[in-house]
C-alpha positions as CSV (number, residue, x, y, z in Angstrom):
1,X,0.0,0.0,0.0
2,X,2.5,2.5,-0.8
3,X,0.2,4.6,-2.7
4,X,-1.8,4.8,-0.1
5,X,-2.0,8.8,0.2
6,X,-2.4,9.0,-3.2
7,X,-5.5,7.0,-3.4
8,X,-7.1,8.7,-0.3
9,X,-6.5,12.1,-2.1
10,X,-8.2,10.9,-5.6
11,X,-10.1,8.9,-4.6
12,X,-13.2,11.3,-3.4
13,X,-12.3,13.0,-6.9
14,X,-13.3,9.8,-8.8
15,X,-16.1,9.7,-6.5
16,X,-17.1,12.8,-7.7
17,X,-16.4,12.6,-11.3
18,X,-18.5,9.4,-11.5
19,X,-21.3,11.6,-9.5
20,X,-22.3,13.6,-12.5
21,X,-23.4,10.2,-14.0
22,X,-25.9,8.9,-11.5
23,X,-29.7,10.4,-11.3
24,X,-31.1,8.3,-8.5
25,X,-29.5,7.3,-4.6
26,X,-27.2,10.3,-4.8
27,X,-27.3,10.3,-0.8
28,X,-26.4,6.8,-0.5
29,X,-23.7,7.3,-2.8
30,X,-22.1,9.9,-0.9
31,X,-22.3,8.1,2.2
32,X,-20.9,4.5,-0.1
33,X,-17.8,7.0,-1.6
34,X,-17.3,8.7,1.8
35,X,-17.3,5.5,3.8
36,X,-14.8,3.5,1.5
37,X,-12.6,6.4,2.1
38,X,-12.6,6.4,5.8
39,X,-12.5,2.5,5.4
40,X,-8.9,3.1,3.5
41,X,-8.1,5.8,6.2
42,X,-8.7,3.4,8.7
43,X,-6.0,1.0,7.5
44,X,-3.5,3.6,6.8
45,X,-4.1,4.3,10.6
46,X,-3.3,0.5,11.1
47,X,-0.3,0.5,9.2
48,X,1.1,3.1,10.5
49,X,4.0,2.9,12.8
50,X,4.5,5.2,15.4
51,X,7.8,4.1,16.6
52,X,9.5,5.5,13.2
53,X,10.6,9.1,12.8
54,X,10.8,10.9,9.6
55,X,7.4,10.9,7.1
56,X,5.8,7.2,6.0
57,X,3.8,6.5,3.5
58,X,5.8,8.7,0.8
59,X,5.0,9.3,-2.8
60,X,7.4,11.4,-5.4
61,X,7.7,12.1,-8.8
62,X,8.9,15.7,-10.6
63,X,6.3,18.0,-11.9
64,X,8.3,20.7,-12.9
65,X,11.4,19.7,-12.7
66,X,13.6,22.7,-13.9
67,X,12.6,24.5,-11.0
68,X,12.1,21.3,-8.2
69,X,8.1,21.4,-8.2
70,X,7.0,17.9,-7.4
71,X,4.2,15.7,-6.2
72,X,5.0,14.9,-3.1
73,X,3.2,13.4,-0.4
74,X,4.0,11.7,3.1
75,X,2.8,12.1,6.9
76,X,3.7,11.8,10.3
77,X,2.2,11.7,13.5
78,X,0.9,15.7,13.3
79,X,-1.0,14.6,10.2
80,X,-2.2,11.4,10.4
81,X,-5.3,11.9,13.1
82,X,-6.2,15.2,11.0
83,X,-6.6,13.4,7.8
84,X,-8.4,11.1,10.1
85,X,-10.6,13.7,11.0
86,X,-11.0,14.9,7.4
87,X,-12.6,11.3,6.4
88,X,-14.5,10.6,9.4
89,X,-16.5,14.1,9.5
90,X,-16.8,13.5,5.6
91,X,-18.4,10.3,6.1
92,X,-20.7,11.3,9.2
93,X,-21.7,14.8,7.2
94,X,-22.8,12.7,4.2
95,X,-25.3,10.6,7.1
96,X,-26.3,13.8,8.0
97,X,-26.8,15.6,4.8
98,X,-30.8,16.3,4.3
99,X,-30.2,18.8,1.6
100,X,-33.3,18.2,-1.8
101,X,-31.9,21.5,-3.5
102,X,-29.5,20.8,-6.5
103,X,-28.1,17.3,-4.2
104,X,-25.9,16.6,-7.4
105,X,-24.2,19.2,-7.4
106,X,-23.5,19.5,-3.2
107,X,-22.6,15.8,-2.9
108,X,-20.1,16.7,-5.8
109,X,-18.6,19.8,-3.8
110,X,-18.4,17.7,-0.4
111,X,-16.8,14.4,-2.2
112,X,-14.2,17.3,-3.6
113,X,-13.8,19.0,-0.5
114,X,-12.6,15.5,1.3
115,X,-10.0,15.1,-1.0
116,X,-8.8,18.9,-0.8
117,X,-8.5,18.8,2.3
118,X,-6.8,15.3,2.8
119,X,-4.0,16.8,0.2
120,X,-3.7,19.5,2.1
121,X,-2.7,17.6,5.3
122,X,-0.1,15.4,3.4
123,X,1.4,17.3,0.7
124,X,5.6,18.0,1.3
125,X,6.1,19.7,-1.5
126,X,5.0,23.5,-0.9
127,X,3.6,24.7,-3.7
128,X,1.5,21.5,-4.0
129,X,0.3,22.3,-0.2
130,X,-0.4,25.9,-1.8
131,X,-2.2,24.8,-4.5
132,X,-4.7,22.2,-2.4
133,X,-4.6,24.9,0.0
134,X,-6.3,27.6,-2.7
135,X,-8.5,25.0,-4.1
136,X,-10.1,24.1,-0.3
137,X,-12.1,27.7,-1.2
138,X,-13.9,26.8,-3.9
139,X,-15.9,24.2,-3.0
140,X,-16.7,26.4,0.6
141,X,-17.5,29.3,-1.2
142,X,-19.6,27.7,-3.5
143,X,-21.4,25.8,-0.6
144,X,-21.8,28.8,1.3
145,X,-23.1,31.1,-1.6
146,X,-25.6,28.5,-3.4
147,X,-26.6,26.7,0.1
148,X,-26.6,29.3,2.6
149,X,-28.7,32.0,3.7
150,X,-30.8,35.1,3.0
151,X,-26.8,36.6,3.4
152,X,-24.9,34.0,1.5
153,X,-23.5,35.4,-1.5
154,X,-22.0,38.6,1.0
155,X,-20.6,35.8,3.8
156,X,-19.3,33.9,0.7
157,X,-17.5,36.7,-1.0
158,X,-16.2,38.0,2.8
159,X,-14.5,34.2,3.3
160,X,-13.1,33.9,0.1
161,X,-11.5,37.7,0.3
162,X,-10.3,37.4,3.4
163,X,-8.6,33.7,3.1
164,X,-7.0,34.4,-0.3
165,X,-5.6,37.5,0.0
166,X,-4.1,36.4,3.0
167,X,-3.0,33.4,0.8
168,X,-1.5,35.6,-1.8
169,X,1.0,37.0,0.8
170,X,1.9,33.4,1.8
171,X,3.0,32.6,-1.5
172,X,5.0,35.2,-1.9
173,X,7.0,34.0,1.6
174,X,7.0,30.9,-0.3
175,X,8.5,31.8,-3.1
176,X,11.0,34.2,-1.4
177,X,11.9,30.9,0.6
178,X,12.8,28.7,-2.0
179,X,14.9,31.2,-3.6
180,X,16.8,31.9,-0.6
181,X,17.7,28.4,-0.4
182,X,18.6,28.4,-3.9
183,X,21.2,30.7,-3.2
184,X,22.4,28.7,-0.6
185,X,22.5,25.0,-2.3
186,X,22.4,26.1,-5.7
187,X,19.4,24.0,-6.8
188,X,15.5,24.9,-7.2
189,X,13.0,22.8,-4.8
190,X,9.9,23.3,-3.0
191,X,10.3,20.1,-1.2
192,X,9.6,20.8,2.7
193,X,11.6,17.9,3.3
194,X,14.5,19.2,1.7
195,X,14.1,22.9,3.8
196,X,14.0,21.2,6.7
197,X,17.4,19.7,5.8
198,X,18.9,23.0,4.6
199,X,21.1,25.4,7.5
200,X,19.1,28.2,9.6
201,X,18.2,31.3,8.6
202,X,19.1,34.6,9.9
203,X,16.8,36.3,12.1
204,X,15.6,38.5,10.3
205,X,14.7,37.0,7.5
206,X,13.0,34.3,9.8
207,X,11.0,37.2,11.1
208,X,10.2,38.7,7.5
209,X,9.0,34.9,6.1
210,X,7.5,34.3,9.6
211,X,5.1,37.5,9.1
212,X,4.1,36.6,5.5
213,X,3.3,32.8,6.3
214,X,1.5,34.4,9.1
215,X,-1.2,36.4,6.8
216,X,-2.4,33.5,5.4
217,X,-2.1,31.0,8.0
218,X,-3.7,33.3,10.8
219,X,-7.1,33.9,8.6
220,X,-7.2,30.6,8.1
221,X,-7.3,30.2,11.9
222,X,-9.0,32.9,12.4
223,X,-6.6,34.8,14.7
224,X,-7.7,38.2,16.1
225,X,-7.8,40.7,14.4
226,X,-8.5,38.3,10.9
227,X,-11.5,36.6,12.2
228,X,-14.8,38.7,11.0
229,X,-15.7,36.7,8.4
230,X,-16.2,33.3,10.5
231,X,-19.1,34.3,12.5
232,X,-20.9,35.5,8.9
233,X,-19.5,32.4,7.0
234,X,-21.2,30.3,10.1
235,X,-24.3,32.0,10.1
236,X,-25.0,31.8,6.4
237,X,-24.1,28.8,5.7
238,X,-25.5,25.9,5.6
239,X,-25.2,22.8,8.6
240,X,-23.4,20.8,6.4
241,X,-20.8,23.6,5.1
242,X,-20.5,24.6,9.0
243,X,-19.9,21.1,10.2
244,X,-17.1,21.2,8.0
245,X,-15.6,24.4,8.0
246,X,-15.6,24.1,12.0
247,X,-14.2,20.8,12.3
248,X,-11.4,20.5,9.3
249,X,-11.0,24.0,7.3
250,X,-10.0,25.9,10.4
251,X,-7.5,23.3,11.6
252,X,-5.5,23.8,8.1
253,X,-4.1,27.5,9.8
254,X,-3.1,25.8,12.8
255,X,-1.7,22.8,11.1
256,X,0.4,25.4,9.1
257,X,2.1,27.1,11.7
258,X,3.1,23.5,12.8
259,X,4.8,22.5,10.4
260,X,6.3,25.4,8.6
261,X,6.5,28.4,10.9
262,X,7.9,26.8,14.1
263,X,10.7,24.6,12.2
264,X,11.4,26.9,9.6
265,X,11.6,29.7,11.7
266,X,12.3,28.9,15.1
267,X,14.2,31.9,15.8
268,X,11.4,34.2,14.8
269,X,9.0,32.0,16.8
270,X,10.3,32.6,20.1
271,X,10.6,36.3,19.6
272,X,7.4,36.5,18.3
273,X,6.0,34.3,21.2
274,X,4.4,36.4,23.2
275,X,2.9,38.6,20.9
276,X,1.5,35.5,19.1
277,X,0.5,34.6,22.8
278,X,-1.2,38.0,23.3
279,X,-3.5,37.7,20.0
280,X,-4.4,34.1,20.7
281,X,-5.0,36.1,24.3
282,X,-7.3,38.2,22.9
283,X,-9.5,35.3,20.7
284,X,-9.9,33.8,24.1
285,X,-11.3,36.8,26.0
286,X,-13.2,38.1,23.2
287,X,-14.6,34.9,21.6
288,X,-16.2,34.1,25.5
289,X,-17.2,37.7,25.7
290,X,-19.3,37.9,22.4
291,X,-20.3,34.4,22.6
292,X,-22.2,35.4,25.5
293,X,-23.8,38.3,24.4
294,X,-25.3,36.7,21.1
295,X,-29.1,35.4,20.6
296,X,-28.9,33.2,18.1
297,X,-27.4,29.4,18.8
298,X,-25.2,29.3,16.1
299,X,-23.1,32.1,16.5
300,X,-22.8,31.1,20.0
301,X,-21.1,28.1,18.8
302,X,-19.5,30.5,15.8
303,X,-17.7,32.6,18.3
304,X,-17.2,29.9,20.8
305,X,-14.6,27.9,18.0
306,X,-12.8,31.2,17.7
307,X,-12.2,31.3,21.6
308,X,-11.4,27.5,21.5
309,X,-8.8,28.1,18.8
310,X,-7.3,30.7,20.7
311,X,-6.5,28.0,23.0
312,X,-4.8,25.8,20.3
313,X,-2.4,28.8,19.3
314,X,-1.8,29.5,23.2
315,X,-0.8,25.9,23.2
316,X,1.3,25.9,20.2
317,X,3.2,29.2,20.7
318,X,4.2,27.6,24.2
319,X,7.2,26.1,22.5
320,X,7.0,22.6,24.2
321,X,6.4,19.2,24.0
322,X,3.3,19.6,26.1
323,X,1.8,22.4,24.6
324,X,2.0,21.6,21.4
325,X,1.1,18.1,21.3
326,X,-1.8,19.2,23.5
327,X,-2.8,21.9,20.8
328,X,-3.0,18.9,18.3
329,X,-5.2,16.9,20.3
330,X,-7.1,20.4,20.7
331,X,-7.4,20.5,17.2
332,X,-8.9,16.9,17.0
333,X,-11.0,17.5,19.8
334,X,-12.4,21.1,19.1
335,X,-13.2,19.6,15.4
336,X,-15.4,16.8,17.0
337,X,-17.1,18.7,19.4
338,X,-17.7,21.4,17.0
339,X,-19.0,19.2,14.4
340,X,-21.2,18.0,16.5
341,X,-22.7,21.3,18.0
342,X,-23.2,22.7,14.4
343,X,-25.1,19.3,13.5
344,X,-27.2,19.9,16.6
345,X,-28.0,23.5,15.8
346,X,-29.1,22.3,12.2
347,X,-31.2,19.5,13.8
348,X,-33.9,22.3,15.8
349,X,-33.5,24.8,12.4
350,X,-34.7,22.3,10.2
351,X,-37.5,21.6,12.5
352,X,-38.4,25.1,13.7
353,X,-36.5,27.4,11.1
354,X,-35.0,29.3,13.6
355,X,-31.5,29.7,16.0
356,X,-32.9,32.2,18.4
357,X,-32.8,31.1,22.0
358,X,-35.8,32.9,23.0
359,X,-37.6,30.9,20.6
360,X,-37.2,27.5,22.5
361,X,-37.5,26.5,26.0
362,X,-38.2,22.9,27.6
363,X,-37.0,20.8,25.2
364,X,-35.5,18.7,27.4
365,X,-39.0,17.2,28.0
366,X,-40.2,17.4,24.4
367,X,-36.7,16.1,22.7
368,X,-35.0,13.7,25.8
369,X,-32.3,12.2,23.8
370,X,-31.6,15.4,21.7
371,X,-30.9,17.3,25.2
372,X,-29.1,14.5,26.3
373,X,-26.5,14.4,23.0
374,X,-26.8,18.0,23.3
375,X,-25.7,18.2,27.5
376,X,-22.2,15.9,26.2
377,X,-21.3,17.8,23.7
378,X,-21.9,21.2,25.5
379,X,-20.3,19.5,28.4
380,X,-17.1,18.6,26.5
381,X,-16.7,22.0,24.6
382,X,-16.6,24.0,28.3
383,X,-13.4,20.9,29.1
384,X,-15.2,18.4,31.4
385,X,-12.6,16.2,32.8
386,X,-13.3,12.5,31.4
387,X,-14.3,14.4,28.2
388,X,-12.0,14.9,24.8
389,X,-12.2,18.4,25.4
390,X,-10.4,18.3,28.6
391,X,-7.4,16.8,27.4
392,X,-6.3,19.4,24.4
393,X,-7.3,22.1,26.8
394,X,-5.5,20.7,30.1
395,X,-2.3,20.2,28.1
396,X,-1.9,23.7,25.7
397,X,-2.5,25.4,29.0
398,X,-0.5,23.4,31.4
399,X,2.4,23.7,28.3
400,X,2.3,27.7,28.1
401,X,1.6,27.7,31.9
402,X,5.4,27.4,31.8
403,X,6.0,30.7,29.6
404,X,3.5,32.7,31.8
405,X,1.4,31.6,34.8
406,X,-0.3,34.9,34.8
407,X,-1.5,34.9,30.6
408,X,-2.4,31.1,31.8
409,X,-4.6,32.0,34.4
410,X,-6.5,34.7,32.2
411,X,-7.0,32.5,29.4
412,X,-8.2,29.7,32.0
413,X,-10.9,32.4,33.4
414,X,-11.8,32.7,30.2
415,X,-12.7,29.3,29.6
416,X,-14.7,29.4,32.9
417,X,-16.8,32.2,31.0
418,X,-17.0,29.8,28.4
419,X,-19.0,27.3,30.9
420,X,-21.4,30.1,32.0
421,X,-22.7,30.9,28.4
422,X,-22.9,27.5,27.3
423,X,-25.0,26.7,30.7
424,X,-26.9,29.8,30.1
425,X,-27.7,28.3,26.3
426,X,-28.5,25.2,27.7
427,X,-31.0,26.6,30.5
428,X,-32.6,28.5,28.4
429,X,-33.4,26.0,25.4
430,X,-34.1,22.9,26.9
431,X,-35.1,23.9,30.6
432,X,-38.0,26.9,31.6
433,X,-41.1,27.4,30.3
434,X,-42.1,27.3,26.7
435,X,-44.0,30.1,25.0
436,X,-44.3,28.7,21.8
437,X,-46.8,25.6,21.3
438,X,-44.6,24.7,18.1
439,X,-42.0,23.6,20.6
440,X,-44.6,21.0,22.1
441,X,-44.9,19.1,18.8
442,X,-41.2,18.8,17.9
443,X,-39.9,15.2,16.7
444,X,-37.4,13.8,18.9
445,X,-33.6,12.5,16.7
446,X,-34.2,10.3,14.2
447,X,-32.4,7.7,12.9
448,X,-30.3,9.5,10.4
449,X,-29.5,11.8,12.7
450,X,-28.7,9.6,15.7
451,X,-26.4,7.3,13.1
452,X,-24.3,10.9,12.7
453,X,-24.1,11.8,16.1
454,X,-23.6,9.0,18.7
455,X,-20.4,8.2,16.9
456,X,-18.9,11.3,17.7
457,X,-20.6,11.0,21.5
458,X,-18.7,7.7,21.4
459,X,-15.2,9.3,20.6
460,X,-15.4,12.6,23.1
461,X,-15.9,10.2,26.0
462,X,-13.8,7.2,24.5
463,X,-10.7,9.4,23.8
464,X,-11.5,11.8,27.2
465,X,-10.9,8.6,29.2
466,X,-8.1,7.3,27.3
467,X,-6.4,9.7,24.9
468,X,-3.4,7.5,24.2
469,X,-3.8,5.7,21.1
470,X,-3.8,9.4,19.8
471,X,-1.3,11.2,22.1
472,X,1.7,8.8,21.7
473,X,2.2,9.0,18.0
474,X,1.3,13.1,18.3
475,X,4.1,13.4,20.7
476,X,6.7,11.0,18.6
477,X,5.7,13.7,15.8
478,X,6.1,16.7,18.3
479,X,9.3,15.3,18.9
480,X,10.4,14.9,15.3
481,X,9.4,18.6,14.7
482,X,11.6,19.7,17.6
483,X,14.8,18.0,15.3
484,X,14.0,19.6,12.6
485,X,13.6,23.3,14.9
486,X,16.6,22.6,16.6
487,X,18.7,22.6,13.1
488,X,17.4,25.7,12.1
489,X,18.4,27.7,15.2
490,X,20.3,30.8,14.1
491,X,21.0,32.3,17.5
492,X,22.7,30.6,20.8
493,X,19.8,32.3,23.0
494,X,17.2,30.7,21.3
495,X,18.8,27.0,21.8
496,X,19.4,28.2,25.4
497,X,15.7,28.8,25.1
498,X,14.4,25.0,24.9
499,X,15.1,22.6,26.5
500,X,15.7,19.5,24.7
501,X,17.1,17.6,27.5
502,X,12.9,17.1,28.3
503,X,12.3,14.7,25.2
504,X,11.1,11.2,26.0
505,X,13.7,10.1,23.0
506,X,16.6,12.5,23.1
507,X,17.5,13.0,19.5
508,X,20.5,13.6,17.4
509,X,20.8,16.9,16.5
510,X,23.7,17.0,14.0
511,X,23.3,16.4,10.5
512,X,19.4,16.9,10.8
């Protein structure tokens, strides 16, 4: 199965081609295409062996060879569970799907969308990670503008603005990149293997090609002050493009800074720390802020995930094993939860066409098992202990509690603002009195939508109790990303700065 990658990335693209020739069962053909993918991502899972360092699972040949543009593609223990995530929100979304307007055309968009985003996750050759990167927005915006909304086509235009223009400046750090290291080794590649093999970088260069990968990797997130087109792309669009953009799209901007601006620029990263710290800072306090304030459920949720990603780039800009392996399980966890919550909001809209709280009350006697999902999932986004959410969060805070106990401590209280307006949601939906008599008549989950959701209420409470199967090859990735950080230190100070000596599994520095 060495071809493995490839055929998870073209696969969902066959899928789709084939699409445009079937009139009849086009749900149960998303779900069949969807499935076998998650079915192949399964066994790559399986084969993969966590005890090796380095990529697995790599595919090359040249593309454009005169000037080292190739198709390469690999993954690691960062990777893996997020192209895990990719396949397995796919394949519950398709369950989910209820969509009758132009179905052909959606299930085609979604099948493309799962490869997209797959290639984005295990492409090693840059611009190949740009390109899936730039082509992740088409089938969004075209979800969000012919799906979405009285608002859509505005909240569609505002994403796709936002996220490529910040792209645009990427590339241009990209570019810059490779032909800096052409000056150094005297050969054209785009190969992110091959960069993280290459010498440092002066500082301030580092700081230069920090800043533009920053632009496009920071809308993508959405730091502060990029993020003002998430709460309209969540509002407008549909349950299906929010489920997704929630749970995978936004992980692509963390996932970036990863595995290009820590390694690449390590020396830029820990000056830039606490500044990146004090944004991330800011999503936290403001995301709970305005999350309590709203009326409607989903942009509670919307501004929630912007709060909850602060604490993912609090975790990775602590510079340690703990914070940034605990930032990727944040990632995996926040894109469950969130998933889920989104599903949940679209279950009540598509019974009562409407997200405003004051339009519900006591449906915890009217819809038992839809509070019930509802109370875990609510329960895991606010960090229970025992609960997936607890783990990402317990880890990226207890990793940058070692930077700053005092930013820790803010960003903690933050979170516990976080549990009063999801309580507050919850009290006011399901418990009090009801003052509508359409709530009275509303139809418990169905099947369709209990087959989408108890999976994911399996894996918050499966992976809360015992994150390991996920946290030991995260770490062993962690850990292989510190090597490849450690050989581009430019400055003593910053080596002075970690402290290596912490790894599980020292590692050999020289000749990285």
């Amino acid at each position: 199965m060495d071809y493995i990658l490839t055929l998870l990335i073209f696969f969902p693209f066959l899928g789709a081609l084939l699409a445009v020739g079937i009139k009849e069962n086009l749900k149960a053909y998303g779900v069949m295409i969807s499935f076998i993918e998650l079915l192949l991502v399964l066994l790559m899972w399986f084969m993969f062996d966590s005890e090796i360092e380095g990529y697995q699972f790599i595919n090359f040949f040249p593309l454009v060879s005169s000037f080292g543009v190739s198709y390469l593609v690999g993954l690691d223990g960062i990777s893996l569970f997020l192209i895990v995530l990719s396949a397995l929100i796919s394949f519950l979304a398709f369950i989910y799907l209820n969509e009758q307007k132009e179905l052909k055309k959606l299930i085609i968009s979604l099948l493309c969308l799962e490869g997209i985003m797959i290639g984005v996750f295990c492409a090693l050759d840059v611009i190949l990670f740009y390109v899936f990167w730039e082509l992740s927005l088409v089938p969004m915006l075209y979800i969000i503008g012919a799906w979405g909304s009285e608002n859509r086509v505005y909240a569609a235009v505002k994403f796709f603005l936002y996220t490529f223009l910040g792209s645009l400046i990427m590339l241009v750090g990209i570019l810059f990149l490779a032909y800096y290291y052409f000056n150094v080794s005297g050969i054209w590649t785009f190969s992110l293997i091959e960069w993280y093999s290459f010498g440092a970088i002066t500082k301030d260069v580092q700081i230069w090609l920090f800043l533009a990968f920053f632009c496009g990797l920071a809308v993508k997130v959405p730091m502060f002050p990029f993020h003002t087109w998430l709460p309209y792309a969540h509002g407008q669009a549909p349950t299906i493009g929010s489920v997704i953009l929630a749970a995978v799209l936004l992980k692509m901007g963390t996932y970036g800074f990863v595995r290009f601006s820590l390694p690449l620029f390590p020396d830029a990263s820990v000056s830039l720390m606490i500044p990146m710290a004090i944004l991330a800072l800011i999503m936290i306090v403001y995301g709970s802020l305005v999350a309590f304030a709203q009326k409607d459920i989903k942009q509670v949720i919307a501004y929630s995930s912007i709060s909850h990603m602060g604490v993912i780039m609090i975790g990775i800009f602590a510079l340690n094993l703990e914070g940034i392996a605990g930032a990727i399980f944040l990632m995996l966890s926040h894109g469950v939860i969130s998933g889920a919550l989104f599903m949940l909001v679209g279950v009540i809209y598509d019974r009562r066409h409407t997200k405003l709280m004051s339009e519900f009350g006591g449906l915890a006697k009217v819809m038992p098992n839809y509070a019930m999902v509802f109370g875990i999932m609510m329960m895991a986004s606010i960090g229970l202990p025992l609960t997936m959410g607890f783990v990402g969060e317990f880890l990226s805070l207890l990793g940058f509690f070692k930077v700053s106990p005092i930013m820790t401590g803010i960003a903690g209280l933050s979170i516990i603002v976080g549990a009063v307006y999801m309580l507050y949601l919850y009290r006011k939906v399901f418990y009090g009195v009801s003052h509508n008599a359409a709530n009275q008549k509303l139809k418990d989950l169905d099947s369709r939508e209990l087959s989408a959701l108890l999976p994911l209420v399996v894996i918050v409470i499966w992976l809360g109790v015992y994150p390991k199967p996920l946290l030991e090859p995260i770490n062993k990735g962690v850990e292989n990303m510190f090597a490849v950080l450690y050989s581009h230190i430019d400055l003593e100070e910053t080596k002075d700065f970690f402290n290596f000596e912490s790894l599980e599994n020292p590692l050999t520095w020289e000749g990285k």
